[in-house]
Z-matrix of the N, CA and C atoms (Angstrom, degrees):
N
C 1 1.467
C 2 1.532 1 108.84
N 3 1.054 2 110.89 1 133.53
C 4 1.662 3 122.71 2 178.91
C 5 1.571 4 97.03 3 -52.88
N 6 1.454 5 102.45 4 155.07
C 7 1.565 6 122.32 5 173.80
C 8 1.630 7 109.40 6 -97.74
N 9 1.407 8 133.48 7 110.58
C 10 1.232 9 125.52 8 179.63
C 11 1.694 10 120.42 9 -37.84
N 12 1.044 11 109.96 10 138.10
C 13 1.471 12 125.49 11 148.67
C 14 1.118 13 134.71 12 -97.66
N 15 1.671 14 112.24 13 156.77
C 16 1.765 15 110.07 14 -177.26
C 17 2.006 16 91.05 15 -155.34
N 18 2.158 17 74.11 16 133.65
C 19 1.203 18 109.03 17 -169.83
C 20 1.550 19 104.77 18 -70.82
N 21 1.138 20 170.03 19 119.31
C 22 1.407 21 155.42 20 -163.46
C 23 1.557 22 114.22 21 -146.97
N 24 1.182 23 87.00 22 143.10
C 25 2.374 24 97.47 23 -172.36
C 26 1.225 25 102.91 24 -134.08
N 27 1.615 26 110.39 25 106.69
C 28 1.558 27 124.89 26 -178.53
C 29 1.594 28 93.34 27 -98.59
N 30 1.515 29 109.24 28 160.91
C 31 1.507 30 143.55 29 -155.86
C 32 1.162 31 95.62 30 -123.38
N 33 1.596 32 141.94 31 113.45
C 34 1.340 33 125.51 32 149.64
C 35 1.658 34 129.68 33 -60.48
N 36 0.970 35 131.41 34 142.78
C 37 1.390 36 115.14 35 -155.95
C 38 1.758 37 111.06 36 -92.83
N 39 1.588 38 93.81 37 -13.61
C 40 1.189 39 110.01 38 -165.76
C 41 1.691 40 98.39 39 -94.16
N 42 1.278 41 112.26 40 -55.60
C 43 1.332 42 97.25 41 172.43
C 44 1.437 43 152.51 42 -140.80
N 45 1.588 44 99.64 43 45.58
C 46 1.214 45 136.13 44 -168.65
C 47 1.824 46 125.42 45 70.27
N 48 1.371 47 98.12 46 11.99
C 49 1.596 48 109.76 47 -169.08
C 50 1.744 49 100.15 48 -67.87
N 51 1.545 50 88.51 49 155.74
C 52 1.953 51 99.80 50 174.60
C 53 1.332 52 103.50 51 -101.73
N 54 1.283 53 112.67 52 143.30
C 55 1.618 54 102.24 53 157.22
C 56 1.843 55 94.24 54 -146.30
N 57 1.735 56 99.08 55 133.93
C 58 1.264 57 120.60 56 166.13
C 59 1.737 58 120.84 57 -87.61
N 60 1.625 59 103.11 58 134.98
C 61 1.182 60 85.79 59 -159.41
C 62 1.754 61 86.55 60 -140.06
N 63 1.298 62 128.25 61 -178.84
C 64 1.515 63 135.63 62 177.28
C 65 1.944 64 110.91 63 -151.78
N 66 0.935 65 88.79 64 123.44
C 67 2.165 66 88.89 65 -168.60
C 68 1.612 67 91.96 66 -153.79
N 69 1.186 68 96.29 67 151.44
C 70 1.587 69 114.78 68 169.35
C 71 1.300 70 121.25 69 -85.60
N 72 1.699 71 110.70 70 -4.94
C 73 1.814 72 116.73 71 171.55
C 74 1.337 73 100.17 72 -144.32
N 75 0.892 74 115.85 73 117.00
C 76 1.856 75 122.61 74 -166.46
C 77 1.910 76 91.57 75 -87.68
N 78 1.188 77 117.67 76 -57.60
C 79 1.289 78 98.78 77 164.58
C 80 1.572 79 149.87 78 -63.32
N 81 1.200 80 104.88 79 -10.86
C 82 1.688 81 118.83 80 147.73
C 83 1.172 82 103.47 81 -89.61
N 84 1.257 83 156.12 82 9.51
C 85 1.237 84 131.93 83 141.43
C 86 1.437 85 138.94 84 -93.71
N 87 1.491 86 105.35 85 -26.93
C 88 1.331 87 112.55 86 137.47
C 89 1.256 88 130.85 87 -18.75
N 90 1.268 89 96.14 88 -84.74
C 91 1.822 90 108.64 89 159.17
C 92 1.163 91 125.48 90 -15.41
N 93 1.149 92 112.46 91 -66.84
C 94 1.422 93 124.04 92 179.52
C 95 1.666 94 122.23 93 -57.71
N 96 1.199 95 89.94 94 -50.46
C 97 1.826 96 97.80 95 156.60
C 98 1.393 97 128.98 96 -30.11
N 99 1.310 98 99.50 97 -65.55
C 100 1.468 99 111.66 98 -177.32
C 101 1.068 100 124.53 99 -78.76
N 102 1.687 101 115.21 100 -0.94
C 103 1.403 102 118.54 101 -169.69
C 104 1.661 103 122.97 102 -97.47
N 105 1.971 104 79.79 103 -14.71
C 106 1.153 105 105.34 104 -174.87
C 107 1.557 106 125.31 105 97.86
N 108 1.615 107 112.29 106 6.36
C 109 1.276 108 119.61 107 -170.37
C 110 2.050 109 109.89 108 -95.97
N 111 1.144 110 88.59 109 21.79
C 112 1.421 111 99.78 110 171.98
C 113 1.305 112 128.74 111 -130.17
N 114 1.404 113 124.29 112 88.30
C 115 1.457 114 126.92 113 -147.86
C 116 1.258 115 130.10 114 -71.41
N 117 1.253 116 133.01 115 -4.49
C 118 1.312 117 168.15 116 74.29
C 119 1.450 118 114.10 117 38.07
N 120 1.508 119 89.69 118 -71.92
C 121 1.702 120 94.54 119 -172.32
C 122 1.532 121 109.71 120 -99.27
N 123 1.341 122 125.20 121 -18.13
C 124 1.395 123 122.38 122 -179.93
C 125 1.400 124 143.68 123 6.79
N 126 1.783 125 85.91 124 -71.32
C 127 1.225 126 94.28 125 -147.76
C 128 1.804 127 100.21 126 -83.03
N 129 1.090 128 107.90 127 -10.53
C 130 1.822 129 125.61 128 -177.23
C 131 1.801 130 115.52 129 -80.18
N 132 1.246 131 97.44 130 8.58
C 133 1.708 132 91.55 131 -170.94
C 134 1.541 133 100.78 132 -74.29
N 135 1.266 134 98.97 133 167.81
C 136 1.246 135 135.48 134 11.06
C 137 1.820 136 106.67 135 -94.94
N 138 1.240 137 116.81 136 165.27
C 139 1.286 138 107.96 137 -173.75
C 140 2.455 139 110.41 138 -133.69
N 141 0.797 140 88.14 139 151.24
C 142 1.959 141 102.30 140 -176.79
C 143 1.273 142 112.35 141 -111.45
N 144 1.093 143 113.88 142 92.92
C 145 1.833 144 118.54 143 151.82
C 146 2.004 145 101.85 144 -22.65
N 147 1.534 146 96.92 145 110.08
C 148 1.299 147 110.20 146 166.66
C 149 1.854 148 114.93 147 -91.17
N 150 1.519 149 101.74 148 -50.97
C 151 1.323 150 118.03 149 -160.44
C 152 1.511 151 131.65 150 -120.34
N 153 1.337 152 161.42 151 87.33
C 154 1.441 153 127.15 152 -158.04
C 155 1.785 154 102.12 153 -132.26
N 156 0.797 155 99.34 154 151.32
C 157 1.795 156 109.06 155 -176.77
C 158 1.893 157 113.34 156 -122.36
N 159 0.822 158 123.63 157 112.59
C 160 1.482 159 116.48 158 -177.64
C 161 1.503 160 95.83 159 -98.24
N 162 1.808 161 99.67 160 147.10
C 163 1.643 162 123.73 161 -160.29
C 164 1.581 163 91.74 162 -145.49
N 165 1.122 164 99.49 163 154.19
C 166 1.672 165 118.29 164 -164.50
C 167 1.594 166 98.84 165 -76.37
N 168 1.388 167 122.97 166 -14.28
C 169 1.369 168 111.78 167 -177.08
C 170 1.994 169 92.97 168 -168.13
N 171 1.617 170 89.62 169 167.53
C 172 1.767 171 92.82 170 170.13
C 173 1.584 172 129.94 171 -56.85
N 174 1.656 173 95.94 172 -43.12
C 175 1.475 174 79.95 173 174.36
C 176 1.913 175 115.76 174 -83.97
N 177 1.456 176 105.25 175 -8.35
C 178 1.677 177 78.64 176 177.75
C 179 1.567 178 114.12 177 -64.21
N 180 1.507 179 103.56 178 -39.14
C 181 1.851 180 111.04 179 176.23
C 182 1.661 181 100.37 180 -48.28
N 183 1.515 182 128.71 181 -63.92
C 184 1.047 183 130.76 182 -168.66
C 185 1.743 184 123.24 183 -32.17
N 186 1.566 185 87.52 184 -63.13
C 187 1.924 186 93.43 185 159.97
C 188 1.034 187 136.82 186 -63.84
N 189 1.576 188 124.26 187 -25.65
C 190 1.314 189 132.75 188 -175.40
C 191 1.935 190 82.88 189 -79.04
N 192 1.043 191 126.47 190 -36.72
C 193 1.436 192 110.00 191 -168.26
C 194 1.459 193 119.28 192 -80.36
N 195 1.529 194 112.58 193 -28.32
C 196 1.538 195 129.26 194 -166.26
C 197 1.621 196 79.43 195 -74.20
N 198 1.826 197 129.12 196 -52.51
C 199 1.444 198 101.91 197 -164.82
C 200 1.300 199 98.46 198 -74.34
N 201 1.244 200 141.04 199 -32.68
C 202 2.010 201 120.85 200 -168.07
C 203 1.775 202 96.15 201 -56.58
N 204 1.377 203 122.32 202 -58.13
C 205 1.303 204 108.16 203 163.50
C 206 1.201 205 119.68 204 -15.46
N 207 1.260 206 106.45 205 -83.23
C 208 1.678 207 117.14 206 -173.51
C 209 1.594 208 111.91 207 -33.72
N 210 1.118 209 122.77 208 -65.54
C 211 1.094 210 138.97 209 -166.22
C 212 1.613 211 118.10 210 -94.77
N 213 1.231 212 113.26 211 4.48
C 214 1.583 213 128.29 212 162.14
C 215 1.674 214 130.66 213 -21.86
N 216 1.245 215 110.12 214 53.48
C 217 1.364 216 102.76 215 -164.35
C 218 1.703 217 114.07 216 -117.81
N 219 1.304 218 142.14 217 -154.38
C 220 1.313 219 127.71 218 -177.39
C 221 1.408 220 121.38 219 -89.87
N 222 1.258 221 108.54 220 29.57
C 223 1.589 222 114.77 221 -173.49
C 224 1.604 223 94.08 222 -102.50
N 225 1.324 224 96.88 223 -36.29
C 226 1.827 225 91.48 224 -170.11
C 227 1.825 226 100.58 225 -85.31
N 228 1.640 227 114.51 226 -24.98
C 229 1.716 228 86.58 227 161.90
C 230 1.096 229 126.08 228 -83.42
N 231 1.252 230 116.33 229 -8.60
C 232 1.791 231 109.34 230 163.81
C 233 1.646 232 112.67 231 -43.48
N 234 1.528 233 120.33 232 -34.83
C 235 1.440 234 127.55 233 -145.33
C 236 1.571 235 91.64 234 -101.30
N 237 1.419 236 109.00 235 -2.88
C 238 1.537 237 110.75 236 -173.61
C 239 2.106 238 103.76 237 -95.39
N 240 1.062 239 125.29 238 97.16
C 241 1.824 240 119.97 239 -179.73
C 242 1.598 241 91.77 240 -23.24
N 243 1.632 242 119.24 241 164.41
C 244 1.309 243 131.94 242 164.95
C 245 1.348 244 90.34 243 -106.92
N 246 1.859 245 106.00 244 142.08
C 247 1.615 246 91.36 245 172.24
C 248 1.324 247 135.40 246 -67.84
């Protein structure tokens, strides 16, 4: 049986940046974010779990995320709180 996934959209705190992300522990990945063990997101910390979606497996999260990518526009930061 597949291991769940979760779709997740961190907030940089510093300067309002999105980043879409997909992990099987949204709170160890967090972590990792902020720790700096994600090279990617680094240089933007510190960063806040805005959003997360759980998917029956990695790639369903994966696609549901590649299209919010795709289609990334100001409808989905409306859905994001302002701090």
């Amino acid at each position: 049986m597949p291991t769940p996934h979760y779709l997740y959209i961190l907030r940089s705190l510093g300067d309002d940046r999105i980043y879409v992300g997909v992990t099987n522990n949204v709170e160890r990945r967090l972590k990792e974010h902020n720790a700096g063990r994600a090279r990617g997101t680094k240089p933007w910390r510190p960063w806040e779990l805005v959003y997360t979606e759980q998917h029956p497996d990695e790639r369903s999260a994966g696609k549901t995320g590649h299209a919010m990518i795709q289609s990334f526009n100001m409808s989905l930061v409306l859905v994001i709180p302002p701090r």
